[in-house]
PDB file of N, CA, C and O in Angstrom:
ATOM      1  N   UNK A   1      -4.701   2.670  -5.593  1.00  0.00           N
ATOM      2  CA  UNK A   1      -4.983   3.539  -4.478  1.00  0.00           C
ATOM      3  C   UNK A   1      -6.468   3.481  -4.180  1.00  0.00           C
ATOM      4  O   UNK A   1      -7.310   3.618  -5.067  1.00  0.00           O
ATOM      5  N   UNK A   2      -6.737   3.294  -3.024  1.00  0.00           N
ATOM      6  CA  UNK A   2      -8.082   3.405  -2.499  1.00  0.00           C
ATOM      7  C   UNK A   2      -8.615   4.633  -2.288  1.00  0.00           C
ATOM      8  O   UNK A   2      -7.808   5.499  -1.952  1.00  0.00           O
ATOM      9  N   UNK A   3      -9.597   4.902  -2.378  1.00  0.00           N
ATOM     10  CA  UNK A   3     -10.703   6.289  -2.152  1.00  0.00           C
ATOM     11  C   UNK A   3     -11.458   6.079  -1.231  1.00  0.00           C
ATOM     12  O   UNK A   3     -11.787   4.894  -1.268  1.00  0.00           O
ATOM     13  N   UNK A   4     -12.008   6.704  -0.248  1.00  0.00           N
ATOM     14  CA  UNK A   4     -12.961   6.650   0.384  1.00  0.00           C
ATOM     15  C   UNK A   4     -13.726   8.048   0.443  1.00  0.00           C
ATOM     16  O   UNK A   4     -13.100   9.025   0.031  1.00  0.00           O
ATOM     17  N   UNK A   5     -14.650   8.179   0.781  1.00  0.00           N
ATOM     18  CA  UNK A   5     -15.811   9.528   0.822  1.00  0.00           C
ATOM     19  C   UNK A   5     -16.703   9.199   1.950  1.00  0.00           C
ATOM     20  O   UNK A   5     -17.235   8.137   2.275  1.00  0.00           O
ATOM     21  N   UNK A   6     -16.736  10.644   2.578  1.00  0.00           N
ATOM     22  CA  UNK A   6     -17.653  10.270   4.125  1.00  0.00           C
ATOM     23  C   UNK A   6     -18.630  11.143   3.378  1.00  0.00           C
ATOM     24  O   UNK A   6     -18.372  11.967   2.500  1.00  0.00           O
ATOM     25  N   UNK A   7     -19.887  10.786   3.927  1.00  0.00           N
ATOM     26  CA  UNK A   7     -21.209  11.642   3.566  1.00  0.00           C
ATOM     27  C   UNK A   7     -21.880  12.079   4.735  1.00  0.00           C
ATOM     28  O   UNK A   7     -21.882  11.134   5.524  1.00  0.00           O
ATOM     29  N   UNK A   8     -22.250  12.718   5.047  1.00  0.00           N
ATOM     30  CA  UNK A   8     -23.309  13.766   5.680  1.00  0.00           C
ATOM     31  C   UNK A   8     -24.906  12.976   5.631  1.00  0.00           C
ATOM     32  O   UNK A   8     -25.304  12.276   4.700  1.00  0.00           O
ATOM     33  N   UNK A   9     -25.554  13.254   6.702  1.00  0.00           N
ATOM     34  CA  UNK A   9     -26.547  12.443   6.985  1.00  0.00           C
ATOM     35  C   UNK A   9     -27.651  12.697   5.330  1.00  0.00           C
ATOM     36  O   UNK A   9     -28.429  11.808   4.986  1.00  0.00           O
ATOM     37  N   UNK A  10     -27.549  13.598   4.769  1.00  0.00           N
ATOM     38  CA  UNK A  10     -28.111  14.103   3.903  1.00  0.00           C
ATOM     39  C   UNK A  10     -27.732  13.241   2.073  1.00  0.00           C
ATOM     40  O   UNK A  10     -28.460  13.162   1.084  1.00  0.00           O
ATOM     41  N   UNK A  11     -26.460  12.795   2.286  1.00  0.00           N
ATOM     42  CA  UNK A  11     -25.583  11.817   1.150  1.00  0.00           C
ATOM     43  C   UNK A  11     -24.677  12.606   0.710  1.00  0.00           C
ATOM     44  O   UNK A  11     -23.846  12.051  -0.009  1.00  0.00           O
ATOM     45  N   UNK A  12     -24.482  14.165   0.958  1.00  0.00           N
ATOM     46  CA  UNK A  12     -23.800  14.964   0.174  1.00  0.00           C
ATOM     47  C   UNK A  12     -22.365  14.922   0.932  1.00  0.00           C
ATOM     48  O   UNK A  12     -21.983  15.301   2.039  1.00  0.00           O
ATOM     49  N   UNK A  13     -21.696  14.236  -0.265  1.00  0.00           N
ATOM     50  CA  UNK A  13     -19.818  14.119   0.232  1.00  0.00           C
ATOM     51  C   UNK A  13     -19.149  15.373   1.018  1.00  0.00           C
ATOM     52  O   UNK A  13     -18.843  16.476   0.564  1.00  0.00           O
ATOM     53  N   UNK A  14     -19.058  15.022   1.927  1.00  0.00           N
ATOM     54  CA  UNK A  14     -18.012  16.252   3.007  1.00  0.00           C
ATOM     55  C   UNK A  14     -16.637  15.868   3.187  1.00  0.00           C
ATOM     56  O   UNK A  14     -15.907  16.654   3.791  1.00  0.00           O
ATOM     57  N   UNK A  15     -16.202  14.856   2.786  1.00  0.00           N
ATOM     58  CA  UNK A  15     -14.526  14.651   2.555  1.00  0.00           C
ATOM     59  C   UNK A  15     -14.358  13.144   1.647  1.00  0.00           C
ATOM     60  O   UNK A  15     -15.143  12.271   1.277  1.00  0.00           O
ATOM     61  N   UNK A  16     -12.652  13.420   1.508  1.00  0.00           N
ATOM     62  CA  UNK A  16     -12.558  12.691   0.593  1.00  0.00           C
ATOM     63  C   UNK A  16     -11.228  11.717   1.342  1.00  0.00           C
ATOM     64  O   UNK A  16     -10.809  12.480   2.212  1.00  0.00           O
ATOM     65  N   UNK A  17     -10.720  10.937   1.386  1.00  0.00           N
ATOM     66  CA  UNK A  17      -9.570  10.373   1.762  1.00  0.00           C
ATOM     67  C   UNK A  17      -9.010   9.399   0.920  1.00  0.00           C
ATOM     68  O   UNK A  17      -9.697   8.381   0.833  1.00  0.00           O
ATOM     69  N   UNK A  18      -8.213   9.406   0.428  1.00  0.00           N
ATOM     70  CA  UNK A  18      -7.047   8.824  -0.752  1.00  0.00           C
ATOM     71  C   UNK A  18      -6.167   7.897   0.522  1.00  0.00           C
ATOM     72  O   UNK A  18      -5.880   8.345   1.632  1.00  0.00           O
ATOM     73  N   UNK A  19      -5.880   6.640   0.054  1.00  0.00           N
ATOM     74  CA  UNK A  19      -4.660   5.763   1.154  1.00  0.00           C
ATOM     75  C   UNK A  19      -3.449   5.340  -0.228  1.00  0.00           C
ATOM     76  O   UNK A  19      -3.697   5.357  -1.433  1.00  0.00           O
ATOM     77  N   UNK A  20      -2.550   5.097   0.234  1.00  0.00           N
ATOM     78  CA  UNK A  20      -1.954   3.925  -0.869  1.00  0.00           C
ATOM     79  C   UNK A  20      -2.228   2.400  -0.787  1.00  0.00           C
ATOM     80  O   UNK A  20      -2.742   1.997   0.257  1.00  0.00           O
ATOM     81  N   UNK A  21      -2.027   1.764  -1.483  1.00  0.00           N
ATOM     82  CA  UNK A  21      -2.592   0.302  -1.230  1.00  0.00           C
ATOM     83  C   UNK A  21      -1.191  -0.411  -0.119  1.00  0.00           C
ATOM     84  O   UNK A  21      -0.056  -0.021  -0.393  1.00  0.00           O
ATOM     85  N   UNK A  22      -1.297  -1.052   0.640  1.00  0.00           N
ATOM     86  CA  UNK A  22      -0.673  -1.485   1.276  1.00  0.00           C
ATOM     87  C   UNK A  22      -0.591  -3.072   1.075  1.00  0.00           C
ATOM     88  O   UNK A  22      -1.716  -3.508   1.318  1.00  0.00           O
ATOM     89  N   UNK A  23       0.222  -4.051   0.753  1.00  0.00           N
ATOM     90  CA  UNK A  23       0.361  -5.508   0.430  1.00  0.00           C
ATOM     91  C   UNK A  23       1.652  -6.117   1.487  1.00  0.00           C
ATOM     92  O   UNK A  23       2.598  -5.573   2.057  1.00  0.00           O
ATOM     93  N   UNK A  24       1.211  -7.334   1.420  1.00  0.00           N
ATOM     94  CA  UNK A  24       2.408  -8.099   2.780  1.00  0.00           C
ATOM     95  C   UNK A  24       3.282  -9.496   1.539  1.00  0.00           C
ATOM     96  O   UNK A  24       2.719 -10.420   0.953  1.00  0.00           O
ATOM     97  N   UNK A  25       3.953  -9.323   1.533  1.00  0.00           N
ATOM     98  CA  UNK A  25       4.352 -10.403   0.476  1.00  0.00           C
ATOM     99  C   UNK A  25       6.115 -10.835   1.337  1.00  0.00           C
ATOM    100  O   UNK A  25       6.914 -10.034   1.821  1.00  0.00           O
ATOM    101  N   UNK A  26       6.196 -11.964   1.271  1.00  0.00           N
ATOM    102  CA  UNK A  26       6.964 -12.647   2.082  1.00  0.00           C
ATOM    103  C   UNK A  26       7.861 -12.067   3.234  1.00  0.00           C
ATOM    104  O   UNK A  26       9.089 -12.095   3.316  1.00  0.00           O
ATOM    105  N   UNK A  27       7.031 -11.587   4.018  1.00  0.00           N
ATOM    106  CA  UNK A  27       7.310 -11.297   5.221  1.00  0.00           C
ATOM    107  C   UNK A  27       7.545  -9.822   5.433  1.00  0.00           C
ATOM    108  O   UNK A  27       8.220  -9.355   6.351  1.00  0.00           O
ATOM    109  N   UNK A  28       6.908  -9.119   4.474  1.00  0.00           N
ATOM    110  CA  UNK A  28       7.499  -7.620   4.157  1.00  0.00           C
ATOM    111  C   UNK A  28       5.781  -6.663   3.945  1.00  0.00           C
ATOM    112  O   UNK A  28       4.787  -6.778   3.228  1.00  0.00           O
ATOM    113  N   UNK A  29       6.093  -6.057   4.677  1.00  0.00           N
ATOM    114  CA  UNK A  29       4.713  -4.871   4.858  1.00  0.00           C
ATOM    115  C   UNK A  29       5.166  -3.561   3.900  1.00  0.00           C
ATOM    116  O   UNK A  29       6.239  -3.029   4.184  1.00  0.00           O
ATOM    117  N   UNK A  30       4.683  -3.231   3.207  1.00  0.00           N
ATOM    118  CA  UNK A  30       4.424  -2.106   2.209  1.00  0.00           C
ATOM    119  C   UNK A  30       3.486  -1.521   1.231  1.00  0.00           C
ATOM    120  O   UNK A  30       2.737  -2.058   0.415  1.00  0.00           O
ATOM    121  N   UNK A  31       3.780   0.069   1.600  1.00  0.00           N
ATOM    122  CA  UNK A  31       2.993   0.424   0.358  1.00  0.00           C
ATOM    123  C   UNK A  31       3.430   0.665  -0.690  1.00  0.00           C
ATOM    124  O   UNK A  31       4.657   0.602  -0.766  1.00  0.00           O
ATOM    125  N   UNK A  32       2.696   1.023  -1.890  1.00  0.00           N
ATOM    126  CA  UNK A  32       3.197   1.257  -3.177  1.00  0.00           C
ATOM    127  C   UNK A  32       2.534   2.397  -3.766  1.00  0.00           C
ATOM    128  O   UNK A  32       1.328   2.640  -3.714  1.00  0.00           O
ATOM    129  N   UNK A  33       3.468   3.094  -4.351  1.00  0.00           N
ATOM    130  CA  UNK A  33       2.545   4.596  -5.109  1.00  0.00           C
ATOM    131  C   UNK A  33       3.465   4.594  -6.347  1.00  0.00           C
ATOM    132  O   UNK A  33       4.688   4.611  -6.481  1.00  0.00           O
ATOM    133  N   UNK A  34       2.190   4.562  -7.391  1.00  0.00           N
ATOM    134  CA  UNK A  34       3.212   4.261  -8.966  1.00  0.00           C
ATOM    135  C   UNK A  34       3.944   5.292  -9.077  1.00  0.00           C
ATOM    136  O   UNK A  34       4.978   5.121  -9.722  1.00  0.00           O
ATOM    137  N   UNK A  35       3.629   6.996  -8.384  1.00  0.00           N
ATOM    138  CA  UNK A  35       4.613   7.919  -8.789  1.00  0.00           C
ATOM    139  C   UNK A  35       6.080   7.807  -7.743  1.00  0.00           C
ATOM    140  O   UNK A  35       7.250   7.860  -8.122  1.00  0.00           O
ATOM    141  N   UNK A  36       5.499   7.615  -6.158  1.00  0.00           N
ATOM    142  CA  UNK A  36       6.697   7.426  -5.031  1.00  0.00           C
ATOM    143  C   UNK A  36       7.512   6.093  -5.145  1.00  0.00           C
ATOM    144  O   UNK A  36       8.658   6.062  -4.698  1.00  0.00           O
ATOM    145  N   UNK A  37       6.815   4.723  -5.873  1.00  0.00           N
ATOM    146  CA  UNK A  37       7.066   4.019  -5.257  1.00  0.00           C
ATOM    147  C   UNK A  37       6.907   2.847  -3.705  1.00  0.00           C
ATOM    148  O   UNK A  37       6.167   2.795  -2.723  1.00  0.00           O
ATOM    149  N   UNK A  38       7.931   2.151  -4.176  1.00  0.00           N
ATOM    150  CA  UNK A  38       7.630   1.469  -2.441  1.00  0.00           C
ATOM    151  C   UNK A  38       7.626   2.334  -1.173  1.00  0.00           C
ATOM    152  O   UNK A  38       8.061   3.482  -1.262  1.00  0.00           O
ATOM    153  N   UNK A  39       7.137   1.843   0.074  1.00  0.00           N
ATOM    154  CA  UNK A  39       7.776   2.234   1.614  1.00  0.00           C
ATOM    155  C   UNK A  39       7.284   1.481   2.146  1.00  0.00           C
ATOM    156  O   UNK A  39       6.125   1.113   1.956  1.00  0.00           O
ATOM    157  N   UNK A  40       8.412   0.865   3.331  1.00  0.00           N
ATOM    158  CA  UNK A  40       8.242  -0.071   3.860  1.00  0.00           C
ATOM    159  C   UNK A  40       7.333   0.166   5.077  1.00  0.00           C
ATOM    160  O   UNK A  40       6.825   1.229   4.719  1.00  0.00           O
ATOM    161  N   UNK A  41       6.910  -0.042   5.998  1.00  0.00           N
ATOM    162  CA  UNK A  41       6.186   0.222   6.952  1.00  0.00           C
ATOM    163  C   UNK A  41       6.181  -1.317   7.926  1.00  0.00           C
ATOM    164  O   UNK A  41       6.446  -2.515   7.825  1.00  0.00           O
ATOM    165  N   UNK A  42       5.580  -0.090   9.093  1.00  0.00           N
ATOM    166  CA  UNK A  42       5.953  -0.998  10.388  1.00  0.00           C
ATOM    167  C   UNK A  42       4.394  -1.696  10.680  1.00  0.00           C
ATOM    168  O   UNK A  42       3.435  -1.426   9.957  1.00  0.00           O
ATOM    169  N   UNK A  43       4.312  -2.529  11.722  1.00  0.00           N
ATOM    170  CA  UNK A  43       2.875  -3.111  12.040  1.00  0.00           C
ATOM    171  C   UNK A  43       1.847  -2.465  12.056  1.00  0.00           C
ATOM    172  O   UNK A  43       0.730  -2.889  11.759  1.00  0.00           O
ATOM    173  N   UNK A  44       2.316  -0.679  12.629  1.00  0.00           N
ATOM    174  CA  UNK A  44       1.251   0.241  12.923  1.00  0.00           C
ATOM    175  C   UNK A  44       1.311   1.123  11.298  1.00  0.00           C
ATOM    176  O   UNK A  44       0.894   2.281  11.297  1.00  0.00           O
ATOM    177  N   UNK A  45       1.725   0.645  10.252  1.00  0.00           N
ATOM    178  CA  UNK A  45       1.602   1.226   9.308  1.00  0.00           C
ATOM    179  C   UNK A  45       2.174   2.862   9.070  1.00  0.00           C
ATOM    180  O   UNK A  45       1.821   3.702   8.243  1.00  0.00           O
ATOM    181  N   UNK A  46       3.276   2.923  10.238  1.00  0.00           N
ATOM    182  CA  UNK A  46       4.247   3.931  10.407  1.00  0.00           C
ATOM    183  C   UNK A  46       5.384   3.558   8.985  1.00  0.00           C
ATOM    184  O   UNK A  46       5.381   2.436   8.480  1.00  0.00           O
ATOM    185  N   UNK A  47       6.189   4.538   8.542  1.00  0.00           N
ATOM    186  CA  UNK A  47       7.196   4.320   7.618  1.00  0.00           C
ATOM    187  C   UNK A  47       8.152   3.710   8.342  1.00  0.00           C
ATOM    188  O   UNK A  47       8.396   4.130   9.473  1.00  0.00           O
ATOM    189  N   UNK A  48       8.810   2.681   7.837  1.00  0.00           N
ATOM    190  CA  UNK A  48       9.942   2.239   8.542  1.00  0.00           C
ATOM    191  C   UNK A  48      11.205   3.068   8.494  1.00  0.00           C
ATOM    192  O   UNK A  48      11.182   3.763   7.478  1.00  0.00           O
ATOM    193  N   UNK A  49      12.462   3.284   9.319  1.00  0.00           N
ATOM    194  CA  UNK A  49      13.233   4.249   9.762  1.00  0.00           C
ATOM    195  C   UNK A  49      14.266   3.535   8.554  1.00  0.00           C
ATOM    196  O   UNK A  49      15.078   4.309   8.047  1.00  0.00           O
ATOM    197  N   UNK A  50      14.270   2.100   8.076  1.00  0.00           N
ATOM    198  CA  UNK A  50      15.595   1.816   6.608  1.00  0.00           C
ATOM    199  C   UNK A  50      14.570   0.371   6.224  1.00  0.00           C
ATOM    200  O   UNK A  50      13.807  -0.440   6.748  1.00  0.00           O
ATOM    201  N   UNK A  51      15.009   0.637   5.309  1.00  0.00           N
ATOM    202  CA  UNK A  51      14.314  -0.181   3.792  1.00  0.00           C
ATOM    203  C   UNK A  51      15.571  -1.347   3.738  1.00  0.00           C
ATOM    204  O   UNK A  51      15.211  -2.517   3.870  1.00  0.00           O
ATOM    205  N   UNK A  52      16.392  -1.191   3.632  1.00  0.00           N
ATOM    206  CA  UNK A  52      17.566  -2.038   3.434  1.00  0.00           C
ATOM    207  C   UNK A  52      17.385  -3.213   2.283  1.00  0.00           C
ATOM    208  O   UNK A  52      16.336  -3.530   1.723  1.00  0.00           O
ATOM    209  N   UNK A  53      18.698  -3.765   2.090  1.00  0.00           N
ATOM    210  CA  UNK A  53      18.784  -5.008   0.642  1.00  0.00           C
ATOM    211  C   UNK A  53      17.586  -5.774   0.815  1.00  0.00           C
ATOM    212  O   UNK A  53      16.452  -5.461   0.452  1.00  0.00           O
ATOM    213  N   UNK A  54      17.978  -6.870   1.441  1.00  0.00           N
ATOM    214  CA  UNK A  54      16.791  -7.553   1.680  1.00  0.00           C
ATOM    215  C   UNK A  54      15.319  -7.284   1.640  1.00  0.00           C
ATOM    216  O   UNK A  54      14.641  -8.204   1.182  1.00  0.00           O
ATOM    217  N   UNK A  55      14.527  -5.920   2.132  1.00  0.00           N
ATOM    218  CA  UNK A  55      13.547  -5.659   1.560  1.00  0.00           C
ATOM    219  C   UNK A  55      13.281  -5.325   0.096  1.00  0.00           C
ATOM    220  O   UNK A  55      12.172  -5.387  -0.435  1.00  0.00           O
ATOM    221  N   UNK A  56      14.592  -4.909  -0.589  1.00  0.00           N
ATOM    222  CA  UNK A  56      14.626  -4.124  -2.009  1.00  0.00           C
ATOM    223  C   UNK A  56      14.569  -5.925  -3.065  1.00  0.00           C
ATOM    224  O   UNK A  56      13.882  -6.276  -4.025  1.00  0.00           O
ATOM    225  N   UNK A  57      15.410  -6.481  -2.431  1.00  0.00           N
ATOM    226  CA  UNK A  57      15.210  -7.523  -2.848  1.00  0.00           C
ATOM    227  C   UNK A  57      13.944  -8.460  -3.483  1.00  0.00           C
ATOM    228  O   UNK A  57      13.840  -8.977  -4.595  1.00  0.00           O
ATOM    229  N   UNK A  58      12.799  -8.467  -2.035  1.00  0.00           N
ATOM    230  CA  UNK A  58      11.950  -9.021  -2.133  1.00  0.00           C
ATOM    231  C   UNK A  58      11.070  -8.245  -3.010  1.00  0.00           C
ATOM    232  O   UNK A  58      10.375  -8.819  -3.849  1.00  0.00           O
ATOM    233  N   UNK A  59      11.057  -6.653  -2.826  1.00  0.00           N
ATOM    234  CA  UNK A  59      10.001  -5.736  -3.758  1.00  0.00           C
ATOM    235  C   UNK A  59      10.420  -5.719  -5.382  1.00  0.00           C
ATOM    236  O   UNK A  59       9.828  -5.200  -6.328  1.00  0.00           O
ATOM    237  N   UNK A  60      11.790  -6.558  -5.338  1.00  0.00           N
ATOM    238  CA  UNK A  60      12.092  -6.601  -7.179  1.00  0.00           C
ATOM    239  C   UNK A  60      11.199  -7.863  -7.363  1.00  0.00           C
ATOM    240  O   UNK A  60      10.438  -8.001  -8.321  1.00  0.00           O
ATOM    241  N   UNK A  61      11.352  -8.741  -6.393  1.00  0.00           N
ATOM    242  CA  UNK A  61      10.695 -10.000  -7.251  1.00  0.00           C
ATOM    243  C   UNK A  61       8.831  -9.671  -6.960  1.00  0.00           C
ATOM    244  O   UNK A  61       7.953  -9.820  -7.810  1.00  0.00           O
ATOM    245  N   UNK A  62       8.691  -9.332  -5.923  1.00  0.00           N
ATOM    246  CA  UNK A  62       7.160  -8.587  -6.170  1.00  0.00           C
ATOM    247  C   UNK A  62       6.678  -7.717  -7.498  1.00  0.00           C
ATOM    248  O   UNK A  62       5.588  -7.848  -8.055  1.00  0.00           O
ATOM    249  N   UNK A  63       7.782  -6.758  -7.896  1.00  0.00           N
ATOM    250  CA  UNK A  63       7.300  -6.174  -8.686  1.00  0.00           C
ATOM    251  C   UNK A  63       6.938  -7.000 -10.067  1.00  0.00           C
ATOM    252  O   UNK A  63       5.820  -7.008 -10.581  1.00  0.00           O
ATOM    253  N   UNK A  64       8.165  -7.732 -10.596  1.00  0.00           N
ATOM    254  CA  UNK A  64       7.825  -8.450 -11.319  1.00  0.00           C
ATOM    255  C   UNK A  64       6.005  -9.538 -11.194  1.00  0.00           C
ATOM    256  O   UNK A  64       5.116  -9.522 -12.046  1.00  0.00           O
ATOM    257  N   UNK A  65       6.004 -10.006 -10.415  1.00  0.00           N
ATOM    258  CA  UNK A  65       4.361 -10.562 -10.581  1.00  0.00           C
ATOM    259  C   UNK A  65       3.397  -9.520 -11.409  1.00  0.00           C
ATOM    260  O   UNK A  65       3.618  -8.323 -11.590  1.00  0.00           O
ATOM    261  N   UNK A  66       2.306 -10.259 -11.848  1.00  0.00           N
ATOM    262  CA  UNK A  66       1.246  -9.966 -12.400  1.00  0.00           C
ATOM    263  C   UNK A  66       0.521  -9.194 -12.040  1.00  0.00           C
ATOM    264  O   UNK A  66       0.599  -9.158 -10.812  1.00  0.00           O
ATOM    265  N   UNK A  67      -0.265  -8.430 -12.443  1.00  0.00           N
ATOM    266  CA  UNK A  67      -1.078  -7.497 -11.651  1.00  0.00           C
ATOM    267  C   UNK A  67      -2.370  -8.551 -11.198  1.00  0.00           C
ATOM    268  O   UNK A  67      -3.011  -7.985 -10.313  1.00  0.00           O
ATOM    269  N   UNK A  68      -2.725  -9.372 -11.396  1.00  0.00           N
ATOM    270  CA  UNK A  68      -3.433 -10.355 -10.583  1.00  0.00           C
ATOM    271  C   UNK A  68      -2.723 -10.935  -9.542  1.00  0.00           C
ATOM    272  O   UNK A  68      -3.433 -11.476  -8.694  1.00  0.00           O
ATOM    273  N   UNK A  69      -1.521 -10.977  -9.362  1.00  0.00           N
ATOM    274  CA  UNK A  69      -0.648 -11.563  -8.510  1.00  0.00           C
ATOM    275  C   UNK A  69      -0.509 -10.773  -7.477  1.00  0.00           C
ATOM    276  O   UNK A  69      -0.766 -11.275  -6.382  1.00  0.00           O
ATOM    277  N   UNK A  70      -0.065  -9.314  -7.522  1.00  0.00           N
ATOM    278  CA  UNK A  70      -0.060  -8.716  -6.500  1.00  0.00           C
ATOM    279  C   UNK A  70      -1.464  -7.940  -5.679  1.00  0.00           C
ATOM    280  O   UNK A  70      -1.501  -7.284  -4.639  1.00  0.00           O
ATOM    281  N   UNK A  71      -2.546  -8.336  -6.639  1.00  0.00           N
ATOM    282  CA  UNK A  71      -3.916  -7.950  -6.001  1.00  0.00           C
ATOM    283  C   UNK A  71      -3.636  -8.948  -5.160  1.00  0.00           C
ATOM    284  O   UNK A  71      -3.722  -8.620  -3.977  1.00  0.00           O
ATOM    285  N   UNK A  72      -3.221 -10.451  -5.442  1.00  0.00           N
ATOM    286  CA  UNK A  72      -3.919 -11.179  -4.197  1.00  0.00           C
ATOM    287  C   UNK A  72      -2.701 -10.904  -3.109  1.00  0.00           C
ATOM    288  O   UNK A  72      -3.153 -11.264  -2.022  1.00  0.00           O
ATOM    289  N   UNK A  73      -1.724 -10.552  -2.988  1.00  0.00           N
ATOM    290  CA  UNK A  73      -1.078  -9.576  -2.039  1.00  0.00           C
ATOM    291  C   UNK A  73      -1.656  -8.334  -1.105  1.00  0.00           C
ATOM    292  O   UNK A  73      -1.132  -8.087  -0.019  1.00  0.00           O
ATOM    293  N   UNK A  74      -2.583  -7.707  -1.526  1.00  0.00           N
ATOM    294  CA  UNK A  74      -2.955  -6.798  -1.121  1.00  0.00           C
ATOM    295  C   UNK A  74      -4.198  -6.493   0.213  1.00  0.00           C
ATOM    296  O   UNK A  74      -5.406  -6.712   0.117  1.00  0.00           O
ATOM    297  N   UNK A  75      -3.485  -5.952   1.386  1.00  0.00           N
ATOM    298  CA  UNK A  75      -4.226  -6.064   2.131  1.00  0.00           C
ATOM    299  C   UNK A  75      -4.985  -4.779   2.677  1.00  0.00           C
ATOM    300  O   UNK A  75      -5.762  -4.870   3.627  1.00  0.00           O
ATOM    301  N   UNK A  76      -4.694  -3.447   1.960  1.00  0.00           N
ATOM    302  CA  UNK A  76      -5.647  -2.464   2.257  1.00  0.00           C
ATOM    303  C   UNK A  76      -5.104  -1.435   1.038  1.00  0.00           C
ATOM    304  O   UNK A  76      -4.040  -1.377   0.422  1.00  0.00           O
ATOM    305  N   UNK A  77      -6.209  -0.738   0.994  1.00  0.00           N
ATOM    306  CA  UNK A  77      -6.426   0.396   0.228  1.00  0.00           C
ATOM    307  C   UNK A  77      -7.398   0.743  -1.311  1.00  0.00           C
ATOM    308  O   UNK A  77      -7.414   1.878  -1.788  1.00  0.00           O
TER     309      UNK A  77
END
């Protein structure tokens, strides 16, 4: 999960914003949260309305990779 912190012209943190990491791995957009899990998501990074086999599919053989493997998957957070 990514963190970000906005600062105040001064440096002193005025918010905080938490994302989940989001990765694209064969043709499939999602995030991942070790407590939620997957969700699939759309281009605009909306939740998708069904997950279905075929995505569950591809996120078993994702999961299995390496944790070096799915960093290089990873395209935000």
């Amino acid at each position: 999960m990514g963190t970000y912190y906005t600062k105040d012209e001064h440096g002193k943190v005025n918010g905080i914003m938490t994302v989940a990491n989001v990765y694209q791995y064969k043709g499939f957009t999602f995030e991942f949260h070790t407590l939620f899990g997957p969700v699939k998501v759309n281009k605009d990074f909306n939740p998708s309305a069904a997950m279905g086999r075929k995505f569950y599919k591809v996120y078993s053989e994702w999961d299995k990779l390496t944790k070096e493997e799915k960093a290089e998957t990873q395209i935000f957070g």
